[in-house]
C-alpha positions in Angstrom: 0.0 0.0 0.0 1.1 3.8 -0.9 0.1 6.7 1.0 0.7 9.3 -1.5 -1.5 12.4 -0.4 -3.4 14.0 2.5 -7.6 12.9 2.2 -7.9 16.8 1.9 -5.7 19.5 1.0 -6.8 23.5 1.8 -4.4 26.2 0.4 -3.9 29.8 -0.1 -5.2 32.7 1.9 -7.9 31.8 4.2 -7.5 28.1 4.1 -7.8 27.7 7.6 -10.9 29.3 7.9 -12.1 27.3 4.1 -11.0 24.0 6.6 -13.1 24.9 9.6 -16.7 23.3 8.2 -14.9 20.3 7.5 -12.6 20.1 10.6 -15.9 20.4 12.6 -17.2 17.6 10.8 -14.2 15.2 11.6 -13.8 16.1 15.2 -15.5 17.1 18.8 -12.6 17.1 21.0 -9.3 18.5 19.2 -6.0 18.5 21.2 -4.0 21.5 19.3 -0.4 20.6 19.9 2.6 23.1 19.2 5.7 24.3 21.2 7.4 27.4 19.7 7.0 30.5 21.9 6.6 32.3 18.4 3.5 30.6 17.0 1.7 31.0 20.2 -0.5 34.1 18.8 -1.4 31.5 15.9 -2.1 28.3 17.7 -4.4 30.7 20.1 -6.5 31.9 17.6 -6.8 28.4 16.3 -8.0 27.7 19.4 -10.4 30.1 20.1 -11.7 29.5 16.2 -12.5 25.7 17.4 -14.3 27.3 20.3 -16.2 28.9 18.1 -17.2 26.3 16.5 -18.4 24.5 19.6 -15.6 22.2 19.8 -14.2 20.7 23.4 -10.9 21.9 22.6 -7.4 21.7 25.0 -3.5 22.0 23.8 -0.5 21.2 25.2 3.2 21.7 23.6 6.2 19.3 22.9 8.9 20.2 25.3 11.4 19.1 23.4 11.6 17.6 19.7 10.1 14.5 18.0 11.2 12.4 20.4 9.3 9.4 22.9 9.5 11.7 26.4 7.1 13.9 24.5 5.3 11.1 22.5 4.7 8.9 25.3 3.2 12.2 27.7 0.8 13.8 24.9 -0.8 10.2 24.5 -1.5 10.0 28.2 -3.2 13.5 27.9 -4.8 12.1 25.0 -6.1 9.2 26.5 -7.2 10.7 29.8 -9.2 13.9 28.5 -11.0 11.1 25.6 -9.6 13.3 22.4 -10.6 12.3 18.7 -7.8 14.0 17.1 -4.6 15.8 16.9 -4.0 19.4 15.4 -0.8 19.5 14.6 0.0 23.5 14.4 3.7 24.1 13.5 6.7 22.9 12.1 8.4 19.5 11.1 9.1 18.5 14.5 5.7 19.2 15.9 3.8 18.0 12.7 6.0 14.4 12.7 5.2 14.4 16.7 1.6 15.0 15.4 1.0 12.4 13.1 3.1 9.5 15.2 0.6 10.2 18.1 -2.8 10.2 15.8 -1.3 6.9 14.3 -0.7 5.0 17.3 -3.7 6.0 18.7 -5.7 5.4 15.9 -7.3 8.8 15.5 -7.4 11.2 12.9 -4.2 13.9 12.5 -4.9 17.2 11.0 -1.6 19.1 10.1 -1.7 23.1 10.3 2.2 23.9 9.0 3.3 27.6 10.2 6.0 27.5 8.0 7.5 26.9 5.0 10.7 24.8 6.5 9.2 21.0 5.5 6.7 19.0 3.6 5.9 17.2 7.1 2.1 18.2 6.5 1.5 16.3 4.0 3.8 13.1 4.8 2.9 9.7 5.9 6.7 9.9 7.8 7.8 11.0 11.1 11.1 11.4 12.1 12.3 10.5 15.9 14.6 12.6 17.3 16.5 12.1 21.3 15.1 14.4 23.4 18.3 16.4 22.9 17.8 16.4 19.2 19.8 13.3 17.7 17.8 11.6 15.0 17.2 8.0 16.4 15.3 7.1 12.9 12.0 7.5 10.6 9.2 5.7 11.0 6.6 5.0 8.1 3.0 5.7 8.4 0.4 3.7 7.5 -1.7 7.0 6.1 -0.5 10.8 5.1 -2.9 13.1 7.9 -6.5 13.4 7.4 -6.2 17.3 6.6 -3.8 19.4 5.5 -4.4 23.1 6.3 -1.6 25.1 4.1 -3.1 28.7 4.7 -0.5 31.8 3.2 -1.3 33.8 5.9 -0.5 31.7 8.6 2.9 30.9 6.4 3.5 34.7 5.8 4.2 35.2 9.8 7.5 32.7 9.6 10.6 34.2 10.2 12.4 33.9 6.7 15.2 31.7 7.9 12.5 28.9 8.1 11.7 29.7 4.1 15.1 29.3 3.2 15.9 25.9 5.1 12.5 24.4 3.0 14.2 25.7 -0.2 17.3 23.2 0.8 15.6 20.7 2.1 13.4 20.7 -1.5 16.3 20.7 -3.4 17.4 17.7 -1.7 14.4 16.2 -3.1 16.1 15.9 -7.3 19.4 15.1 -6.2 18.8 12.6 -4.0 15.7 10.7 -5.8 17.6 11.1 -9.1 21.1 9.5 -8.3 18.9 6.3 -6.2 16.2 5.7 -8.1 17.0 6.7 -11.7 17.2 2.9 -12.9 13.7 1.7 -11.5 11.4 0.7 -14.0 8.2 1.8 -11.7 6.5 4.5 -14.3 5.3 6.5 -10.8 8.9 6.6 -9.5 10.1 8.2 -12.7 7.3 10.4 -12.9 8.0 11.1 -9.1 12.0 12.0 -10.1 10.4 14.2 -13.3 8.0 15.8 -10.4 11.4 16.4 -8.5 13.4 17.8 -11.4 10.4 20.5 -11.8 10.6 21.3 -7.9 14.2 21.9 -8.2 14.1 24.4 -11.4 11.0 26.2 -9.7 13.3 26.7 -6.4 16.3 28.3 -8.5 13.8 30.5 -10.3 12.0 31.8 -7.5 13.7 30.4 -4.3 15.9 33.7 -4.1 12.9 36.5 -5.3 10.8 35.1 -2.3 13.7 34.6 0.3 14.0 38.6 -0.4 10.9 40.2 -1.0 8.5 37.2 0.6 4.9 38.0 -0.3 5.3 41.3 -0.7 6.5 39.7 -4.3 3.4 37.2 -4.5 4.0 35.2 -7.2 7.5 33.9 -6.6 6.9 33.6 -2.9 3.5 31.6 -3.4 5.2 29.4 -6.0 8.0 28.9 -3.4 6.4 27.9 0.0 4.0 25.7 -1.8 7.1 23.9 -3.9 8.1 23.5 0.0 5.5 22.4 1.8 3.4 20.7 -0.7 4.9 19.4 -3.9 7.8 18.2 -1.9 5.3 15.8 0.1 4.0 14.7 -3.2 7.1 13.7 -4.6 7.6 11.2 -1.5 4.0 10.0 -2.3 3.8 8.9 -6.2 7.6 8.1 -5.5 6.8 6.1 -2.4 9.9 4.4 -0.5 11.7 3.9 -3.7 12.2 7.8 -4.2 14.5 7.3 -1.5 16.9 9.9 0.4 20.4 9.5 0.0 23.5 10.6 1.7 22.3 14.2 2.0 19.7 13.2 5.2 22.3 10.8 6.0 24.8 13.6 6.8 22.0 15.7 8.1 21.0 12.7 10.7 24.9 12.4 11.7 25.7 15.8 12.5 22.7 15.8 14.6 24.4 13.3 16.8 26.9 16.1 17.9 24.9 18.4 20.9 25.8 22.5 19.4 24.5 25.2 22.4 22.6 26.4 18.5 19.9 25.0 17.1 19.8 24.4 13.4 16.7 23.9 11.1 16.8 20.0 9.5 16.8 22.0 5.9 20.0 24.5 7.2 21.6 20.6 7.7 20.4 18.8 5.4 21.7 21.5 2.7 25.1 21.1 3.8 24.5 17.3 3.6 24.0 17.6 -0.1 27.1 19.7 -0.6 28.4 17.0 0.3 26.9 14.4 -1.4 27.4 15.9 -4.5 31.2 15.7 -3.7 31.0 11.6 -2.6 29.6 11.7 -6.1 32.5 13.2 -7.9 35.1 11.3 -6.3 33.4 8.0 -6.2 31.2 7.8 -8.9 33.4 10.0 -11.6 30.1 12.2 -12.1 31.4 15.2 -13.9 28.4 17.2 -13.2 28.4 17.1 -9.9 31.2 20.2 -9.6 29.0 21.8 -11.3 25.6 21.7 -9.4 27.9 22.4 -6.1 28.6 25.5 -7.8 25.1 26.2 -9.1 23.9 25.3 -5.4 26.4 27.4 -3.9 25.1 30.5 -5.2 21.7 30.3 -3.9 22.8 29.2 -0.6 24.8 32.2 0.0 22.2 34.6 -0.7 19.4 32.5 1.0 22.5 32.6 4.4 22.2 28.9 4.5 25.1 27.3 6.4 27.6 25.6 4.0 29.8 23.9 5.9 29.1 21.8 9.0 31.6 24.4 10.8 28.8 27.1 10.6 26.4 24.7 12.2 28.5 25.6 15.1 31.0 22.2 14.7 34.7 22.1 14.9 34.9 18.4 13.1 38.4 18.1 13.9 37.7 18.8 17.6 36.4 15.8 20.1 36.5 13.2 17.8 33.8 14.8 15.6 34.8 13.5 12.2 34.6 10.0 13.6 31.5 10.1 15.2 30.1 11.7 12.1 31.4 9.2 9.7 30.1 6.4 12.1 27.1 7.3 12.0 26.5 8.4 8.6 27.8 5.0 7.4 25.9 2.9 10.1 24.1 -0.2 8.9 20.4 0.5 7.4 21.9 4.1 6.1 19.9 6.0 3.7 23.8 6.5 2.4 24.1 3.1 1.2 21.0 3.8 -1.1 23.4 5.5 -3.3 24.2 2.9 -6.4 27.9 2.7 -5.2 29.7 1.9 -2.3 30.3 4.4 0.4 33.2 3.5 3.2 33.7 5.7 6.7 36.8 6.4 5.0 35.4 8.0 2.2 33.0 10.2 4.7 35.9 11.4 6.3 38.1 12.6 3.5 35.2 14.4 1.7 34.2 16.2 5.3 38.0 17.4 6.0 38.8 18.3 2.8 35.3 20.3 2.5 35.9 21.7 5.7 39.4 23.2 5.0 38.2 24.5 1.8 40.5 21.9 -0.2 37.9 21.8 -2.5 38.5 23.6 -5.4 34.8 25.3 -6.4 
């Protein structure tokens, strides 16, 4: 079975309010769950909105990330006020907490993104994290949520960091689906790639213009957050497990091992993940394009201020045994890194990283 879309999708302005008649028809007693301090203003007038409708609503926030402190308490809260659903109202982390919960209570999920950062509102994935914020591993959903609530004007209040870690997160969607699943006959997973391809030349076009000028330039930055938040989920769905990640999210799940006093968003990593994929690439698989799309990439992530090397996460790899632990890890068995269609050693990790981080790459 493939989960490939959300039952129903509301976007543009107003789509919240668009969602309420049907919202009010799926559920009595909603649990809205966030956590950031800045969407507060937003998950409160959600709230008083269900009230409105006559809903027995509560909410309650993650303390920390995705992770099964917070997983295991919201389901107790769950289960001892008798909720139907969960209203997941923020970002990745909270929407993947969101969705886990609904599952394993069997209830319905309705996803309410506030940003543009992930396509976690539309997928049937979640992502566990350590309490601390080290990815322990995805787990596979047996449905995408019931509704997805994409409304612009909810979107428009994110700070513009969070816009430009969806654009690298997006992008990772073409370069890792097209290097691991380019050879699979299944006509959905090469229409999912194509999809992909599309997603990645709308994000060059406009990913910059809307970074800039967000909606005061409308076009660009509508095209954008919805190539984020939405068609990035539907690649994942036609392309199903077989649209894979690669070693981009493998890096990215790595150098969340190491505990930074700064947080960094999962696209701000999983960009300089890619960098570096597309250099294991190069060396390993003589692709002679691949110097090429660092370069292209480059550009963009400097004028979106994404992070391009792990040291401006905020890590000194050749400090503390960093390197090791992040080879290690990216090379662990059950890797999305050995999904690339040649072999990857720790060895290989580790010359890529310290040559990349003392600029020994010639770009």
């Amino acid at each position: 079975m493939q989960s490939i879309s959300p039952e129903s999708v509301f976007r543009g302005n107003d789509a919240w309010e668009k969602a309420l008649p049907q919202i009010t028809k799926l559920t009595k007693r909603p649990l809205i769950l966030g956590r950031s301090l800045y969407t507060r203003n937003l998950r409160n007038k959600i709230f008083r909105d269900l009230e409105n409708q006559n809903l027995n609503v509560s909410s309650t926030d993650l303390q920390f990330d995705c992770c099964y402190e917070d997983i295991s308490r919201i389901k107790n809260i769950i289960s001892e006020n008798n909720h139907d659903s969960v209203i997941a109202a923020g970002g990745g982390k909270v929407l993947d907490s969101g969705k886990y919960i609904a599952e394993s209570l069997n209830i319905p999920c309705i996803t309410v993104p506030l940003s543009a950062s992930t396509c976690a509102g539309w997928t049937a994935l979640s992502n566990i994290y350590t309490k601390h914020g080290q990815f322990i591993k995805d787990v596979g959903l047996t449905a995408c949520p019931k509704i997805l609530v994409y409304d612009h004007k909810f979107i428009q209040t994110a700070p513009s960091r969070t816009l430009a870690s969806g654009i690298a997160d997006a992008l990772a969607k073409w370069y890792e689906s097209s290097i691991t699943s380019s050879t699979i006959n299944d006509g959905l997973v090469q229409q999912a790639i194509q999809i992909s391809r599309v997603l990645r030349d709308q994000l060059l076009i406009d990913g910059e213009k809307a970074f800039k000028y967000e909606f005061e330039n409308s076009l660009s930055w509508r095209n954008t957050i919805e190539a984020c938040g939405l068609t990035a989920g539907l690649v994942g769905g036609i392309g199903g497990e077989k649209c894979r990640t690669a070693a981009a999210h493998a890096i990215h799940n790595a150098i969340t091992q190491i505990i930074t006093p700064n947080k960094f968003l999962h696209g701000e990593i999983v960009g300089v993940g890619l960098l570096l994929q597309l250099r294991l690439e190069e060396i390993k698989n003589n692709n002679k394009l691949a110097n090429q799309s660092i370069k292209q990439l480059l550009v963009i992530m400097k004028e979106l201020n994404l992070p391009t090397t792990i040291a401006q996460l905020g890590i000194n790899v050749f400090e503390n045994n960093n390197l090791e632990k992040i080879a290690d890890f990216t090379c662990r068995d059950k890797s999305e890194i050995h999904f690339l269609p040649f072999e990857i050693h720790k060895k290989d990790v580790i010359e890529v990283i310290a040559n990349f981080e003392q600029q020994k790459i010639k770009i």
